[in-house]
N, C-alpha and C positions, 0 to 999 in steps of 0.2 A: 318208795319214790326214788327216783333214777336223777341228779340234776350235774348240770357239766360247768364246773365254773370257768369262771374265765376274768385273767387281769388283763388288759389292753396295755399294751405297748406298742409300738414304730418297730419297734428293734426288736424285743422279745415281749411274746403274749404269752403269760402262763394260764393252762389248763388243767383242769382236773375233774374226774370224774367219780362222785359219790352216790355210792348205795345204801339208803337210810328205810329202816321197819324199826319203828319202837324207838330204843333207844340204841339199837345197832348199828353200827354204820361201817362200812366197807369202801375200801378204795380201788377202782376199777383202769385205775392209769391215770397217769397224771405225766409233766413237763414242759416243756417251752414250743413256742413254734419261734424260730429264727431264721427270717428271710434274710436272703442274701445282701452285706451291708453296701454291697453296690448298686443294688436297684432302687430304681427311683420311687416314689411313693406310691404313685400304684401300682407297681409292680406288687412292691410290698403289700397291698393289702390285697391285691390279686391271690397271692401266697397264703396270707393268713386267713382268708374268708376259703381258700379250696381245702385250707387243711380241717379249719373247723367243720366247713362242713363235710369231712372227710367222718371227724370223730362223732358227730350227729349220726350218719350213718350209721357209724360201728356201733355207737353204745346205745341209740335211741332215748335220749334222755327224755324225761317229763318235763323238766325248766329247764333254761339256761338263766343264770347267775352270775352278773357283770357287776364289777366293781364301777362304782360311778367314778367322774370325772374329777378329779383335784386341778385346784386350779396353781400353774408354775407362775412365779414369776415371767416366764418367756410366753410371749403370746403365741408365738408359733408351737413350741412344743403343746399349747392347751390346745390348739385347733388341731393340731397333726392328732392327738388324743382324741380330742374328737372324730375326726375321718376313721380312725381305728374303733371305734366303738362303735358308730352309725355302720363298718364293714360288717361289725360280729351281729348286732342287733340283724340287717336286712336274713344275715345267713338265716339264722334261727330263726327269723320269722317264715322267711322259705321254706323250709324244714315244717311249717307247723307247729314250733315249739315255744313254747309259753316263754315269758321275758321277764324278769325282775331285776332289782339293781342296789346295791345298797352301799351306803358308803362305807369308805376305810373307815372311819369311829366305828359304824354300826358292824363291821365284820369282824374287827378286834374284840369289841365288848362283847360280841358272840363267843367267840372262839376262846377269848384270853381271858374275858374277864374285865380288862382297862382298854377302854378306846382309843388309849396313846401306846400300846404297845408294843416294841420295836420287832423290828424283821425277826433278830433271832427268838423272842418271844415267841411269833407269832411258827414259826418252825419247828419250834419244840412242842407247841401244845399242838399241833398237826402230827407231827410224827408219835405221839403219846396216843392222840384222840382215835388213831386211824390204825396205830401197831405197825407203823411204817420204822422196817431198821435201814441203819447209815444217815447219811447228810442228807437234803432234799434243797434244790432249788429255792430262792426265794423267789422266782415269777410262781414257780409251777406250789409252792406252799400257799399264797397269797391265793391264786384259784380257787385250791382245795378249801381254803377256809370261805372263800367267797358262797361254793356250795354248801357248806359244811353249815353256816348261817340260814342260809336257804332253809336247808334243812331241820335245822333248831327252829327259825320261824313259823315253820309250814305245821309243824309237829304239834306248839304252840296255840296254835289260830285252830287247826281242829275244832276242837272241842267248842269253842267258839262260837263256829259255824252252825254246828250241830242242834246249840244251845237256841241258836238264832232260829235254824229253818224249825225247830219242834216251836218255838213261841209263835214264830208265823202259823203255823202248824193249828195250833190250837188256837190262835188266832181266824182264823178262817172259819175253824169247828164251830166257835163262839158265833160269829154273825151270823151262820147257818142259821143255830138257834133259835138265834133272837128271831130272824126273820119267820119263823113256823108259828 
């Protein structure tokens, strides 16, 4: 499974793009989109919904993986957050591409281990998890783990699913029966 995360920001949206089989996983590009700090707001998401769906094209992912909404003391910074996530969401759905979202707790407790765990935490077990050398962005780490969750969940629920459709499964088989 192919999934492209994404942190929402105004200013810089981090991206990342992971390849998950098993317990393998691979990083397929990752970074920031940083529209120019002079355009006005939709400009700016003009910018960032052309680039995402820029990397949609390229990598053809199976999810997209957006980090949800925290909420700032500034109400305008939470609603500009919002406009930025309703731009990623519309792309991806364009695209055809499935949507999920989870929070900052729920991406750290994936990735790190502690739901409160800080940027450079959350950097080092990205650059560990993924075999990524040098420094790395905190928008474009924050993505990567936003997928990187994804893909620990997705991996997870399997078996699940499985476990589900065979009891429906024999579920079905059963009133067959009965009804003969």
């Amino acid at each position: 499974m192919r999934v492209l995360g994404l942190d929402p920001g105004s200013r810089r949206t981090g991206y990342g793009v992971v390849e998950g089989a098993g317990n393998a996983f691979r990083c397929l590009g990752h970074g920031a989109i940083t529209p120019g700090a002079r355009l006005d707001l939709p400009r700016r998401l003009e910018t960032i919904a052309n680039r995402v769906d820029e990397l949609i094209a390229t990598h053809a992912p199976d999810q997209v993986s957006i980090e949800e909404a925290f909420y700032h003391e500034s109400v305008r910074s939470t609603l500009v957050l919002g406009h930025v996530r309703g731009a990623l969401m519309l792309t991806a759905a364009r695209r055809g591409v499935g949507i999920v979202e989870y929070t900052p707790r729920t991406i750290k407790l994936s990735v790190v281990g502690n739901g409160g765990a800080t940027k450079e935490q959350v950097q080092f077990m990205i650059r560990r998890l993924l075999k990524l050398p040098g420094t790395l962005q905190a928008d474009a780490a924050d993505a990567l783990a936003a997928a990187l969750c994804h893909l620990h969940r997705a991996r997870l629920a399997a078996p699940q699913r499985a476990a589900s459709a065979a009891a429906s499964n024999l579920a079905a088989l059963l009133a067959r029966a009965r009804t003969r």
